[in-house]
mmCIF file of the N, C-alpha and C atoms, coordinates in Angstrom:
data_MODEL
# 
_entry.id   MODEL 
# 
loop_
_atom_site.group_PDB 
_atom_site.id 
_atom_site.type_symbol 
_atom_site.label_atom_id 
_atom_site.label_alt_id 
_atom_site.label_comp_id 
_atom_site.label_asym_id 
_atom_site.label_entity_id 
_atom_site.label_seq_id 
_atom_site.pdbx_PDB_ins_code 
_atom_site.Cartn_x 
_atom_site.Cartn_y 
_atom_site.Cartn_z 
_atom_site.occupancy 
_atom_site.B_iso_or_equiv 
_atom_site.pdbx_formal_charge 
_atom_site.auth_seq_id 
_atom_site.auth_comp_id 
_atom_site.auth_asym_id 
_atom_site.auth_atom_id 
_atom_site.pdbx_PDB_model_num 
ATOM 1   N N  . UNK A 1 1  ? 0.850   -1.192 0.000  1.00 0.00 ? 1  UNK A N  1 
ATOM 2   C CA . UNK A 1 1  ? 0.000   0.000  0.000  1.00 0.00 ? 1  UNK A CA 1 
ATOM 3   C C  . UNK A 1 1  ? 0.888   1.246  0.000  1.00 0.00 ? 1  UNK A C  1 
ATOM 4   N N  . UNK A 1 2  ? 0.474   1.967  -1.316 1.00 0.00 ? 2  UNK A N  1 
ATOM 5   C CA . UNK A 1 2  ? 1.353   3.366  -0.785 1.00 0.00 ? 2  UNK A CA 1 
ATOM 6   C C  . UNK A 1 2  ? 0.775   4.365  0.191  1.00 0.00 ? 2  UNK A C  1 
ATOM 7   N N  . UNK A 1 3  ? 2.383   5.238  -0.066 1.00 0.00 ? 3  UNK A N  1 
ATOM 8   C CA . UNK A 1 3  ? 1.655   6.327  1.126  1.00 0.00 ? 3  UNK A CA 1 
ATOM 9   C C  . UNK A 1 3  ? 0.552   7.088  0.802  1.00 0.00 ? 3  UNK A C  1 
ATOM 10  N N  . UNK A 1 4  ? 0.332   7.081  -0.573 1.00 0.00 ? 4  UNK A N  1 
ATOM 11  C CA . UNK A 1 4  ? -1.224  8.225  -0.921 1.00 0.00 ? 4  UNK A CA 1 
ATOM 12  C C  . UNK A 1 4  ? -2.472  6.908  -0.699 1.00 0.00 ? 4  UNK A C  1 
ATOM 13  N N  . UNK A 1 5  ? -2.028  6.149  -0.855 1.00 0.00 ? 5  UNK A N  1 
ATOM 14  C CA . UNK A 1 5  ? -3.486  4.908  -0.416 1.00 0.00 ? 5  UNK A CA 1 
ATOM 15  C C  . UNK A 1 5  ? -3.634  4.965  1.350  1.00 0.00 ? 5  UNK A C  1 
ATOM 16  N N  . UNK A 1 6  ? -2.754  4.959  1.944  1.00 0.00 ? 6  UNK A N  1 
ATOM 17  C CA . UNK A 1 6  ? -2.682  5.432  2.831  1.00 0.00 ? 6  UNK A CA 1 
ATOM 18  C C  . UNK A 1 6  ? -3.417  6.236  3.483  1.00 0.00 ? 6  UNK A C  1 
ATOM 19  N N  . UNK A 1 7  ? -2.631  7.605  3.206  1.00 0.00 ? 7  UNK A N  1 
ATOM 20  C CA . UNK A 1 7  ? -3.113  8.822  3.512  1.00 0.00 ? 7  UNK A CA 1 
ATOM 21  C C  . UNK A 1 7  ? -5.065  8.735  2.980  1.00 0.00 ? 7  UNK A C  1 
ATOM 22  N N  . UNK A 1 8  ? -4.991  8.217  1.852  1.00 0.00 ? 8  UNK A N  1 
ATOM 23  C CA . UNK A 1 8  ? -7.088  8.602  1.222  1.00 0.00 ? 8  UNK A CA 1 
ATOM 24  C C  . UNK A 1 8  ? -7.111  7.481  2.394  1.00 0.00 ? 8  UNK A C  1 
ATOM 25  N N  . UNK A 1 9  ? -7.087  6.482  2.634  1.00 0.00 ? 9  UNK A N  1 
ATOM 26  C CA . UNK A 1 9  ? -7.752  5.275  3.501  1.00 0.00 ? 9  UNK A CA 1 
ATOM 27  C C  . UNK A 1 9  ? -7.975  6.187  4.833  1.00 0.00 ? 9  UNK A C  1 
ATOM 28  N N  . UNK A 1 10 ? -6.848  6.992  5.436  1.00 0.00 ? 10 UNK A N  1 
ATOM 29  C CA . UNK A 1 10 ? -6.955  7.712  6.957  1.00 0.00 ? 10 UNK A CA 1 
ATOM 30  C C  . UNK A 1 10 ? -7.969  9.253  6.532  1.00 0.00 ? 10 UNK A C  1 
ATOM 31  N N  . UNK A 1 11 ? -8.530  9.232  5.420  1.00 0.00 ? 11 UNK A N  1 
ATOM 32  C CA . UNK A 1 11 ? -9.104  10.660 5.211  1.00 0.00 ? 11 UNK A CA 1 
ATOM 33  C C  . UNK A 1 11 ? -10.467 10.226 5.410  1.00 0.00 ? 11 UNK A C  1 
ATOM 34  N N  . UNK A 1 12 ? -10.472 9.300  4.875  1.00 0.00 ? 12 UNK A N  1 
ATOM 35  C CA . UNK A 1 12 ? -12.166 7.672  4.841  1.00 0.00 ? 12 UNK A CA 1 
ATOM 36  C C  . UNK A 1 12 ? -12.352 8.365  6.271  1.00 0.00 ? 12 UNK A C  1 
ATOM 37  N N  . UNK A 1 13 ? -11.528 7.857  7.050  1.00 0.00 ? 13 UNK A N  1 
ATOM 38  C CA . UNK A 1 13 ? -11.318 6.949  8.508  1.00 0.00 ? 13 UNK A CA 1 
ATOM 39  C C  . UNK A 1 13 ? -12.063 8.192  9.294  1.00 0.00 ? 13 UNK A C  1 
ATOM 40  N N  . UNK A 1 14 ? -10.803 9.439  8.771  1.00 0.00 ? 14 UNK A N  1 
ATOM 41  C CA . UNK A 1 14 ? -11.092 10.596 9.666  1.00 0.00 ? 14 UNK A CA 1 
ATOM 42  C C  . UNK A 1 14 ? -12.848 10.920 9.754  1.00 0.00 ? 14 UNK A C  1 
ATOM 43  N N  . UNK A 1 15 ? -13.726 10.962 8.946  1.00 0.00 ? 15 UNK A N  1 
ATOM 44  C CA . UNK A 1 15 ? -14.658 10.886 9.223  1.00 0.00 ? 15 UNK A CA 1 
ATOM 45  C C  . UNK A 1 15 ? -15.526 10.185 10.307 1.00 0.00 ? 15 UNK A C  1 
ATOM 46  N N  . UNK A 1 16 ? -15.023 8.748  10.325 1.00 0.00 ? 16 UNK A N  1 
ATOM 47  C CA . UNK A 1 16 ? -15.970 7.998  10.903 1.00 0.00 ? 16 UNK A CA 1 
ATOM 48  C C  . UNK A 1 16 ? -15.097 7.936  12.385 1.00 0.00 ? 16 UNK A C  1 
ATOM 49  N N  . UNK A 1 17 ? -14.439 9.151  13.298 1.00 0.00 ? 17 UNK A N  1 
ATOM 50  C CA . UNK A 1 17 ? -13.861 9.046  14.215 1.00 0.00 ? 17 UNK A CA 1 
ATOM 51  C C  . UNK A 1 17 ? -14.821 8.316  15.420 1.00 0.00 ? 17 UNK A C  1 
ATOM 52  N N  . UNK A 1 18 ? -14.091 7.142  16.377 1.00 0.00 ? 18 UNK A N  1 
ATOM 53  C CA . UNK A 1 18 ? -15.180 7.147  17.677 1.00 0.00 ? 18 UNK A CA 1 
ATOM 54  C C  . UNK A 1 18 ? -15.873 8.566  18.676 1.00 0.00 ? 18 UNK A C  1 
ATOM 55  N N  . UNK A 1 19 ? -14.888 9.574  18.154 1.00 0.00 ? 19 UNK A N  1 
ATOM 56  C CA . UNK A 1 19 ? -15.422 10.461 19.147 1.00 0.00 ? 19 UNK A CA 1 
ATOM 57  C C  . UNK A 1 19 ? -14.667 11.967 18.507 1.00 0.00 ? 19 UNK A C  1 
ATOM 58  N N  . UNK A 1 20 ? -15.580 12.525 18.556 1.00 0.00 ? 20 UNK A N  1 
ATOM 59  C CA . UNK A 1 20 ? -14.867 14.341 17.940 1.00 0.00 ? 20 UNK A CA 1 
ATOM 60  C C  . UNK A 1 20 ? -13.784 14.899 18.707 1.00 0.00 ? 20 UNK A C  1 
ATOM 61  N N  . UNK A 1 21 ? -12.372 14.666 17.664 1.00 0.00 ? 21 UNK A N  1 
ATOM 62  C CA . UNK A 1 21 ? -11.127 15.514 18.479 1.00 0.00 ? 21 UNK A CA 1 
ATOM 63  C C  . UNK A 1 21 ? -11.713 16.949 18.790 1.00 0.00 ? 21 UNK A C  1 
ATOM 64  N N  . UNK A 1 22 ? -10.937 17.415 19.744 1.00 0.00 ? 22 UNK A N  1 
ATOM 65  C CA . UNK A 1 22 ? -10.874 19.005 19.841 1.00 0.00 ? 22 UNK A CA 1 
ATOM 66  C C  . UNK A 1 22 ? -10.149 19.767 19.440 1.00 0.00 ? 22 UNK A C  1 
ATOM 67  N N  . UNK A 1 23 ? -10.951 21.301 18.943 1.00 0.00 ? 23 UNK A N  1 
ATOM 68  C CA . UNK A 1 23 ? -10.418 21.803 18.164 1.00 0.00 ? 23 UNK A CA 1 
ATOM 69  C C  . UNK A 1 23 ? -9.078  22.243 17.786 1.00 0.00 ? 23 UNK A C  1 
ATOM 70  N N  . UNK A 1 24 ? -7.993  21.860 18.874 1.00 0.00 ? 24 UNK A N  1 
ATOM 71  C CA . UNK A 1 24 ? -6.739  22.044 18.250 1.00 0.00 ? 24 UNK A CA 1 
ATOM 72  C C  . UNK A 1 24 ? -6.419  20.845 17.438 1.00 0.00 ? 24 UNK A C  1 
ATOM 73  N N  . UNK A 1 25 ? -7.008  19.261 17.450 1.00 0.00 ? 25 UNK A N  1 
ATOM 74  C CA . UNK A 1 25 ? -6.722  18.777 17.010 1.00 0.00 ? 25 UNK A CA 1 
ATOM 75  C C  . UNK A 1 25 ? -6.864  18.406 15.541 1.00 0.00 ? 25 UNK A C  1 
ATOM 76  N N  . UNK A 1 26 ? -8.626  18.791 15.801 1.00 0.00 ? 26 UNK A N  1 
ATOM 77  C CA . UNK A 1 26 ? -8.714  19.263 14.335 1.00 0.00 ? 26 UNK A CA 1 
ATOM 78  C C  . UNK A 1 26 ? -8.308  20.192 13.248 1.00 0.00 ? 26 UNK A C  1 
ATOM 79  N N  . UNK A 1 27 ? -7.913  20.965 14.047 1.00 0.00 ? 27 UNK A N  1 
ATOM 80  C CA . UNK A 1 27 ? -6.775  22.091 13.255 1.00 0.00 ? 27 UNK A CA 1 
ATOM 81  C C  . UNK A 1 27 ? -5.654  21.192 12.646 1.00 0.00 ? 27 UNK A C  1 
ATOM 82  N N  . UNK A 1 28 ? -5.167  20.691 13.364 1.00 0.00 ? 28 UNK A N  1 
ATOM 83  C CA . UNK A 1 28 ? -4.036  20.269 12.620 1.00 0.00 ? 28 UNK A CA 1 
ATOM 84  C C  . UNK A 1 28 ? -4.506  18.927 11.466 1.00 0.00 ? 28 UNK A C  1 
ATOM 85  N N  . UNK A 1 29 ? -5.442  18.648 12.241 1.00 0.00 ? 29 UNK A N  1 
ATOM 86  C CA . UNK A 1 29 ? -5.962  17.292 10.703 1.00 0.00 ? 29 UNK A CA 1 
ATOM 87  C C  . UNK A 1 29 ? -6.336  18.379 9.824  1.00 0.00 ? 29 UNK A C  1 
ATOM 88  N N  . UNK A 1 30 ? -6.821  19.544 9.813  1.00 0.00 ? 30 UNK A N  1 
ATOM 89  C CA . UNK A 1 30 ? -6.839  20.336 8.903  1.00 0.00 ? 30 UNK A CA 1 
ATOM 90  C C  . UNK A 1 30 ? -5.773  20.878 7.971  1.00 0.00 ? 30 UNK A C  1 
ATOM 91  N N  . UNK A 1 31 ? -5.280  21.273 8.524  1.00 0.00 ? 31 UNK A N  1 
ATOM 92  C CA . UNK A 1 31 ? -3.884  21.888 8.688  1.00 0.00 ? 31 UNK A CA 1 
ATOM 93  C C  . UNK A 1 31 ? -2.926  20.772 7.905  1.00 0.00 ? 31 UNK A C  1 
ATOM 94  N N  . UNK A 1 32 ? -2.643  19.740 8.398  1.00 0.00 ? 32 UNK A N  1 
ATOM 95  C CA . UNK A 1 32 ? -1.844  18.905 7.736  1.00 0.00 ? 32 UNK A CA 1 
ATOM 96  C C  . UNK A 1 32 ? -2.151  18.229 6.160  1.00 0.00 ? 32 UNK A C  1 
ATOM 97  N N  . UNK A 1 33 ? -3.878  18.302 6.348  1.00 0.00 ? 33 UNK A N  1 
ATOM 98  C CA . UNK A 1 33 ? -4.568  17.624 4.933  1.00 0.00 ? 33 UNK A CA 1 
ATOM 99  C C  . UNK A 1 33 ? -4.281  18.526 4.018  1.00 0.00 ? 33 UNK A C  1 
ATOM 100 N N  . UNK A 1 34 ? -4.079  19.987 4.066  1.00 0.00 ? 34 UNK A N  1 
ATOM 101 C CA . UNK A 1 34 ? -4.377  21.167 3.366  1.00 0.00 ? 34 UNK A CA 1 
ATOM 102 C C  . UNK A 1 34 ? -2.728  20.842 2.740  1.00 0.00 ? 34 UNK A C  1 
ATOM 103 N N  . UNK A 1 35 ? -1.939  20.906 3.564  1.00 0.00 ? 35 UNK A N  1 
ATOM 104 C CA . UNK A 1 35 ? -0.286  20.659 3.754  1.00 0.00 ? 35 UNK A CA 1 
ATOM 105 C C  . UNK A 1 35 ? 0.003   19.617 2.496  1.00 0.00 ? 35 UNK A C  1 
ATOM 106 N N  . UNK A 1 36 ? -0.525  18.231 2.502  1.00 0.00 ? 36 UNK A N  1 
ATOM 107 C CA . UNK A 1 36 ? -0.551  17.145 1.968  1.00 0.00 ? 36 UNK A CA 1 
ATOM 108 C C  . UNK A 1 36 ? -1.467  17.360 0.818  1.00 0.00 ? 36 UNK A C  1 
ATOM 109 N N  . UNK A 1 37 ? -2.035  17.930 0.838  1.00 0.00 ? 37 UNK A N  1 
ATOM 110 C CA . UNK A 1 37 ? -3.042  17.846 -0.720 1.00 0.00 ? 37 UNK A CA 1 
ATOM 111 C C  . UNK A 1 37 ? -2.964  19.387 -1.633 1.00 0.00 ? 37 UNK A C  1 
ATOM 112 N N  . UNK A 1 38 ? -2.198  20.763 -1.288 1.00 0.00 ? 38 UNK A N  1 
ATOM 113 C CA . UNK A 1 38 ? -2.492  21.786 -1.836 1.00 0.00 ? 38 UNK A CA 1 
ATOM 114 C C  . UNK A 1 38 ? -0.578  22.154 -1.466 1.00 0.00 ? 38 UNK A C  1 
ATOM 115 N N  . UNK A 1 39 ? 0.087   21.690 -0.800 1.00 0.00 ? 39 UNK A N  1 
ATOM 116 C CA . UNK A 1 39 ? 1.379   22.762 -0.495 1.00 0.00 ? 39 UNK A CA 1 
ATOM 117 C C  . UNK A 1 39 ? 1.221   23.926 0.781  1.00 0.00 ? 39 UNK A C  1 
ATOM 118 N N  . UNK A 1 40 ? 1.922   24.710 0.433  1.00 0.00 ? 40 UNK A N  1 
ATOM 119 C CA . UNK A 1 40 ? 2.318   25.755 1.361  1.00 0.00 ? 40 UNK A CA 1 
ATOM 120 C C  . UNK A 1 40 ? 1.163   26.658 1.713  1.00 0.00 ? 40 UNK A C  1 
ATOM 121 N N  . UNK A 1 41 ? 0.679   27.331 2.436  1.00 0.00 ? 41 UNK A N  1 
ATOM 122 C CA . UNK A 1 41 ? -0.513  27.950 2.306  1.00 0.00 ? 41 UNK A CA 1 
ATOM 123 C C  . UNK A 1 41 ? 0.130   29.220 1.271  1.00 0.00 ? 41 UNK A C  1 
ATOM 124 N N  . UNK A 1 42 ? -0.927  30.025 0.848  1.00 0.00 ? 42 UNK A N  1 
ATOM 125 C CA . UNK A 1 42 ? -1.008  31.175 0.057  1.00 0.00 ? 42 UNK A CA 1 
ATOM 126 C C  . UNK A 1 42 ? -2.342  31.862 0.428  1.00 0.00 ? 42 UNK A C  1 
ATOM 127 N N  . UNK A 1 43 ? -2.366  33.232 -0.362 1.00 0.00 ? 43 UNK A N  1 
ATOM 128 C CA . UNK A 1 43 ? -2.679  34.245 0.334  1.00 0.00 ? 43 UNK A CA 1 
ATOM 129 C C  . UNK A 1 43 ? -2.416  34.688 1.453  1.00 0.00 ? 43 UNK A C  1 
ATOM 130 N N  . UNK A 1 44 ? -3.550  36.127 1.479  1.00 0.00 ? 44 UNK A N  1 
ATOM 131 C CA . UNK A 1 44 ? -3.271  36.413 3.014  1.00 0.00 ? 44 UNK A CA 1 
ATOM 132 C C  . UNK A 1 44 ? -3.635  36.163 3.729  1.00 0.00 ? 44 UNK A C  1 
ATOM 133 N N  . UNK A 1 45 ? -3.322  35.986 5.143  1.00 0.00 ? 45 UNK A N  1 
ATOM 134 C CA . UNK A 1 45 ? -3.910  36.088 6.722  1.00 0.00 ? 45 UNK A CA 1 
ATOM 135 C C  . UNK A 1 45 ? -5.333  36.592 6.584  1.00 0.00 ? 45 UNK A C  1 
ATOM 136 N N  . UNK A 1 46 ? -6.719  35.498 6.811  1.00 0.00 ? 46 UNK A N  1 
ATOM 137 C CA . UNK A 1 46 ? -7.678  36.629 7.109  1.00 0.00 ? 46 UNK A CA 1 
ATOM 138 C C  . UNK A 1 46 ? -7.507  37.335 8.401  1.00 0.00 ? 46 UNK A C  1 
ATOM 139 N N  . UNK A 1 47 ? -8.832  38.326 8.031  1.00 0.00 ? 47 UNK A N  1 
ATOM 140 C CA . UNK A 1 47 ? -8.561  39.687 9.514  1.00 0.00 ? 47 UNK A CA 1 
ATOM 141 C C  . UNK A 1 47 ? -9.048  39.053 10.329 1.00 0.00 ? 47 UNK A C  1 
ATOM 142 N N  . UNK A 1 48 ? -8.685  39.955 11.786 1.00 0.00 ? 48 UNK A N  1 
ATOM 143 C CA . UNK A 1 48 ? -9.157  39.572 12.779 1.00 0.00 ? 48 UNK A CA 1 
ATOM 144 C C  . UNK A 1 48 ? -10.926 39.320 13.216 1.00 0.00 ? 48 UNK A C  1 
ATOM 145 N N  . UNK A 1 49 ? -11.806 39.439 12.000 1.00 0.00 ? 49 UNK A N  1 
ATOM 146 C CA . UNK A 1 49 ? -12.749 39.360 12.385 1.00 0.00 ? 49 UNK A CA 1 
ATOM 147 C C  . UNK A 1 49 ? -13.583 37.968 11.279 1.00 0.00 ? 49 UNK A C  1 
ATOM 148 N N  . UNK A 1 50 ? -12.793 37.223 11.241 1.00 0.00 ? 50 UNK A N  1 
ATOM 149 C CA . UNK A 1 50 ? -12.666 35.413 10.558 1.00 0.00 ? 50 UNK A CA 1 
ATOM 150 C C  . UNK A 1 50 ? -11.831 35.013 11.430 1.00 0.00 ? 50 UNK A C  1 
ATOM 151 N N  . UNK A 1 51 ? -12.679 34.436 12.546 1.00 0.00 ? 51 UNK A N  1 
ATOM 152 C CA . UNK A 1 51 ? -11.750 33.725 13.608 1.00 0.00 ? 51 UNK A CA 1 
ATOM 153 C C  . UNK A 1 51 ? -11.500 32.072 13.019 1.00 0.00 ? 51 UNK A C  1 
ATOM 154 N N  . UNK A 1 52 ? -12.616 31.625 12.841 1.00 0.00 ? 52 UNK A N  1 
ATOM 155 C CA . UNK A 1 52 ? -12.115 30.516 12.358 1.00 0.00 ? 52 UNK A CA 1 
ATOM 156 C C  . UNK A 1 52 ? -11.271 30.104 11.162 1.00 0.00 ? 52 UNK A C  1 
ATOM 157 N N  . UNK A 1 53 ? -11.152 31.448 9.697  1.00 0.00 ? 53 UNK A N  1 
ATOM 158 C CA . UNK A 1 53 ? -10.520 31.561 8.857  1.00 0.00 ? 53 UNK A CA 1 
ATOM 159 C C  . UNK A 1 53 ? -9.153  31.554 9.083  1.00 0.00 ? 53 UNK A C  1 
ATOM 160 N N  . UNK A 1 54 ? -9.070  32.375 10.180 1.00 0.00 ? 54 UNK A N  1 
ATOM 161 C CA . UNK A 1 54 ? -7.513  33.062 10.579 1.00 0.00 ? 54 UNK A CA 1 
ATOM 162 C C  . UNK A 1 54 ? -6.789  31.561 11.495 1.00 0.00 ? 54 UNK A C  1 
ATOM 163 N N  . UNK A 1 55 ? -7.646  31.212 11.977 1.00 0.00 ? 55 UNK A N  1 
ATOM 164 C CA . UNK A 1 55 ? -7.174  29.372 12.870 1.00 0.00 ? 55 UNK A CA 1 
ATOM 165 C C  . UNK A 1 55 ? -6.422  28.700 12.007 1.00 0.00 ? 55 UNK A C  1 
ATOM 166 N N  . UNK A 1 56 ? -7.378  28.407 10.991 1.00 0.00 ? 56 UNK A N  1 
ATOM 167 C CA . UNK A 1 56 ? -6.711  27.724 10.102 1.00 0.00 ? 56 UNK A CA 1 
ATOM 168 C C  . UNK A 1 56 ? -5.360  27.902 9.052  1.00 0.00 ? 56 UNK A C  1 
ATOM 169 N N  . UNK A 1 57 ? -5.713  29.330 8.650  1.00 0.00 ? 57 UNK A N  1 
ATOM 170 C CA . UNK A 1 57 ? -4.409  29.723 8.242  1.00 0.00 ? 57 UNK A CA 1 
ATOM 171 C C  . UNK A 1 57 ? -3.386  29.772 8.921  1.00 0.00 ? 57 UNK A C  1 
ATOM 172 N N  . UNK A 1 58 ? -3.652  30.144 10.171 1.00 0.00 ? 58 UNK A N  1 
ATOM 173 C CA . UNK A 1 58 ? -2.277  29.799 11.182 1.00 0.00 ? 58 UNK A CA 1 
ATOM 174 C C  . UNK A 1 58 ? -2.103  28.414 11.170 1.00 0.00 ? 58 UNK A C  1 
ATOM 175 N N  . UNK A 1 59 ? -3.032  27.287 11.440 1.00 0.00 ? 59 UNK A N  1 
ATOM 176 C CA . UNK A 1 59 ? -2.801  26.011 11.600 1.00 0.00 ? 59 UNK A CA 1 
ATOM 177 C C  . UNK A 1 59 ? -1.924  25.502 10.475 1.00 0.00 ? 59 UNK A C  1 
ATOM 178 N N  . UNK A 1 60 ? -2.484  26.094 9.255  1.00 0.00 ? 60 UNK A N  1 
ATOM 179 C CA . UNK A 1 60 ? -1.660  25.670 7.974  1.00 0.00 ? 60 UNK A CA 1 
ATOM 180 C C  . UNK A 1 60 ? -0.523  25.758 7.813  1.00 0.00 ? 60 UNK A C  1 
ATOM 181 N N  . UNK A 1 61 ? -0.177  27.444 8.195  1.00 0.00 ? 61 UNK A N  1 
ATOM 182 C CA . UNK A 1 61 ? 1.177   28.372 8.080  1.00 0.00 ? 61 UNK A CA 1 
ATOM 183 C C  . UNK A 1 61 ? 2.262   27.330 8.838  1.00 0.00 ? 61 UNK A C  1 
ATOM 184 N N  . UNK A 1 62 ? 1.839   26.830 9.899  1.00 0.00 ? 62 UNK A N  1 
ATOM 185 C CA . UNK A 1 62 ? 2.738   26.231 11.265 1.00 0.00 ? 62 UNK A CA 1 
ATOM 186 C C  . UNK A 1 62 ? 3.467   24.876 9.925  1.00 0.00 ? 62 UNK A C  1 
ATOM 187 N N  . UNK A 1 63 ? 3.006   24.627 9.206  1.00 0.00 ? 63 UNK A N  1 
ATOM 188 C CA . UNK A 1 63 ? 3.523   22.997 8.302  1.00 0.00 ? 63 UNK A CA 1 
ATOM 189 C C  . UNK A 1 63 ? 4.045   23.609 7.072  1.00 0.00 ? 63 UNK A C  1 
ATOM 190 N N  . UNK A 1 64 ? 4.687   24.929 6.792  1.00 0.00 ? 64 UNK A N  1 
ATOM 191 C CA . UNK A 1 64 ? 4.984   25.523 5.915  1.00 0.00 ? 64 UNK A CA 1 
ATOM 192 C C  . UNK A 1 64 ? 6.504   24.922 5.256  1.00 0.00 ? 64 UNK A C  1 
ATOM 193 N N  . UNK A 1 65 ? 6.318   24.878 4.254  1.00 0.00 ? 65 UNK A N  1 
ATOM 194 C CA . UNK A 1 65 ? 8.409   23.978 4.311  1.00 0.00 ? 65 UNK A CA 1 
ATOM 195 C C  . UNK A 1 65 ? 8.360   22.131 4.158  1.00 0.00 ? 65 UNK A C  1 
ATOM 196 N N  . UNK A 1 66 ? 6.920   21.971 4.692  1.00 0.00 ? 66 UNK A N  1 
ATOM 197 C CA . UNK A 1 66 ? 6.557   20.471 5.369  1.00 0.00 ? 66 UNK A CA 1 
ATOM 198 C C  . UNK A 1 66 ? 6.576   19.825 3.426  1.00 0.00 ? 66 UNK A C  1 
ATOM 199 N N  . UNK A 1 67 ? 7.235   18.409 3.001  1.00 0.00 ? 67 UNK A N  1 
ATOM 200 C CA . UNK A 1 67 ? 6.902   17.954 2.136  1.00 0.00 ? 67 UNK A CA 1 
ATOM 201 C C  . UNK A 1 67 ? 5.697   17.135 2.155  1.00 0.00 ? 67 UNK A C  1 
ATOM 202 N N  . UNK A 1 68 ? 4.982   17.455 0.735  1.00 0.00 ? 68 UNK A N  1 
ATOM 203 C CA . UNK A 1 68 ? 3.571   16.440 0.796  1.00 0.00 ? 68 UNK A CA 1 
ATOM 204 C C  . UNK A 1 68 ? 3.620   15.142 1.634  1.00 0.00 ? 68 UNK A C  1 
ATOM 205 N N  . UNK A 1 69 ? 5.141   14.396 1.240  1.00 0.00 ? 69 UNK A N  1 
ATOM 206 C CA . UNK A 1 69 ? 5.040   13.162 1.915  1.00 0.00 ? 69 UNK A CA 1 
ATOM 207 C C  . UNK A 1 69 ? 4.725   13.078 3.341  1.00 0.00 ? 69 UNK A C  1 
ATOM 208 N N  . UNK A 1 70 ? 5.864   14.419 3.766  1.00 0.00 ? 70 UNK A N  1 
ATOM 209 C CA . UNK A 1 70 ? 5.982   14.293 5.002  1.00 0.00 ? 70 UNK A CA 1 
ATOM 210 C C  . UNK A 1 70 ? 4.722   14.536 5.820  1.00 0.00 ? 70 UNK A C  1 
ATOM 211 N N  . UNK A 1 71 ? 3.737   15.406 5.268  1.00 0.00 ? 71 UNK A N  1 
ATOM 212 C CA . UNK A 1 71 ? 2.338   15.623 5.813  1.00 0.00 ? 71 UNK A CA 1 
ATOM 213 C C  . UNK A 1 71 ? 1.655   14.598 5.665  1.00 0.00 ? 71 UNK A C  1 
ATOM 214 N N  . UNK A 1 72 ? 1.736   13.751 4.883  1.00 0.00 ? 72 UNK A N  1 
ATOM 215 C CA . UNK A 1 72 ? 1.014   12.710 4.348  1.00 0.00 ? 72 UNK A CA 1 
ATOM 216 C C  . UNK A 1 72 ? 0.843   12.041 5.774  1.00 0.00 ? 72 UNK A C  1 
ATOM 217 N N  . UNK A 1 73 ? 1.929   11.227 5.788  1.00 0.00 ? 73 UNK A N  1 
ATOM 218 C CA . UNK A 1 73 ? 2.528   10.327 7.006  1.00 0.00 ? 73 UNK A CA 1 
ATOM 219 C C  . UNK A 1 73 ? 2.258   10.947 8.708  1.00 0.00 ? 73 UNK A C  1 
ATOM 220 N N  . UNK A 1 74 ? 1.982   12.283 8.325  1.00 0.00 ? 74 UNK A N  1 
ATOM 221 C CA . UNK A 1 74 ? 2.129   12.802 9.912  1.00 0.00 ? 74 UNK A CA 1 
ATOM 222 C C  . UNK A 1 74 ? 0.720   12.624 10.169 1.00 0.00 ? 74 UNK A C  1 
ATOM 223 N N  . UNK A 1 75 ? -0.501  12.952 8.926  1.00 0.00 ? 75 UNK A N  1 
ATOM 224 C CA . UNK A 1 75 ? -1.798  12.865 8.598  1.00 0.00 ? 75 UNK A CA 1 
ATOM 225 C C  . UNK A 1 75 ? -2.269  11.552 9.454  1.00 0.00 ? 75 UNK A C  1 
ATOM 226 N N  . UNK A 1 76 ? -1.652  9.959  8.188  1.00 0.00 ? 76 UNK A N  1 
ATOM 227 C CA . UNK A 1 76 ? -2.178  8.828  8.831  1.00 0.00 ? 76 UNK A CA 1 
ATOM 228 C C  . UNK A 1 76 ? -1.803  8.826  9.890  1.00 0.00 ? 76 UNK A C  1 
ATOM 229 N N  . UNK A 1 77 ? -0.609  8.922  10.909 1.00 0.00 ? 77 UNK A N  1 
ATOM 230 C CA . UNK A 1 77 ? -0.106  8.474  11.992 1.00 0.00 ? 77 UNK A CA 1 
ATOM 231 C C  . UNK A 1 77 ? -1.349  9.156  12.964 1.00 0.00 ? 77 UNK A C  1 
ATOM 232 N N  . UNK A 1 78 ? -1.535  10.789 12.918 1.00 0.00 ? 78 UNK A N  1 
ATOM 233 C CA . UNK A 1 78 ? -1.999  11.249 13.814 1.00 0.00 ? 78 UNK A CA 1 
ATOM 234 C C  . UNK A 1 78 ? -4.199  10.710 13.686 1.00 0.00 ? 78 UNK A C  1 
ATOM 235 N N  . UNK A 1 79 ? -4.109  10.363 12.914 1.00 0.00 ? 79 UNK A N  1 
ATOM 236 C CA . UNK A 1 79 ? -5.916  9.361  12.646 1.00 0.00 ? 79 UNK A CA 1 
ATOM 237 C C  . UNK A 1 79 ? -5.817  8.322  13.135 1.00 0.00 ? 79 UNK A C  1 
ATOM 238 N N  . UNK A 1 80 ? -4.425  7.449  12.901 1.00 0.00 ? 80 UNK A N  1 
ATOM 239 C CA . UNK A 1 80 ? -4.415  6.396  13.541 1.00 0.00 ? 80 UNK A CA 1 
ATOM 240 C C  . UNK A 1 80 ? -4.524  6.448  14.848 1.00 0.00 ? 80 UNK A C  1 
ATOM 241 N N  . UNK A 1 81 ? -3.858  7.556  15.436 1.00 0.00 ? 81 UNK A N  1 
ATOM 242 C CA . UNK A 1 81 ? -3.776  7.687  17.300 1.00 0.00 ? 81 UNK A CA 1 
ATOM 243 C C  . UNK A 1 81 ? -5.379  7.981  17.449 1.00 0.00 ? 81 UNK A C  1 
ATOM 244 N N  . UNK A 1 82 ? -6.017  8.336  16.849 1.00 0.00 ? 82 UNK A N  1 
ATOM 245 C CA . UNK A 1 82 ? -7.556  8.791  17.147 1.00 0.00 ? 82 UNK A CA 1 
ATOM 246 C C  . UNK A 1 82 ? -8.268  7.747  17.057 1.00 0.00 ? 82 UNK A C  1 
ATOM 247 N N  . UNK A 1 83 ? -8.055  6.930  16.199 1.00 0.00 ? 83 UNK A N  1 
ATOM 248 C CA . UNK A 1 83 ? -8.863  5.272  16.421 1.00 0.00 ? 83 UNK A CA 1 
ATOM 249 C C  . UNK A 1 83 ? -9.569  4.679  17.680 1.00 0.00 ? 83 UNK A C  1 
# 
């Protein structure tokens, strides 16, 4: 199995979690999927008045540099701990 069969099999998964991470955690399953499927973030920072816009772009920004693979792998590992 490769790592992109992988990674789609833990994206399946992430859905059907036993129980809803909290929101930092989902940030980063955010954050890392965005990382792994799009690259570096782009654009700008929304303003301070898109709180949840601006989360995420920070969440994103934090995996900046990160290779697809390497998000890939950090992706399944961290779904797998949520199992």
């Amino acid at each position: 199995m490769t790592l992109k069969d992988q990674f789609e099999a833990a994206v399946a998964a992430s859905k059907n979690l036993p129980e809803r991470p909290d929101n930092m955690t989902l940030l980063k399953i955010y954050a890392l999927y965005k990382q792994a499927s799009s690259g570096d973030v782009d654009g700008k920072r929304p303003g301070f008045t898109d709180m949840v816009g601006r989360a995420k772009w920070d969440a994103w920004n934090e995996f900046k540099g990160k290779s697809a693979d390497e998000a890939m792998q950090e992706y399944v590992d961290l779904i797998e701990s949520l199992k």
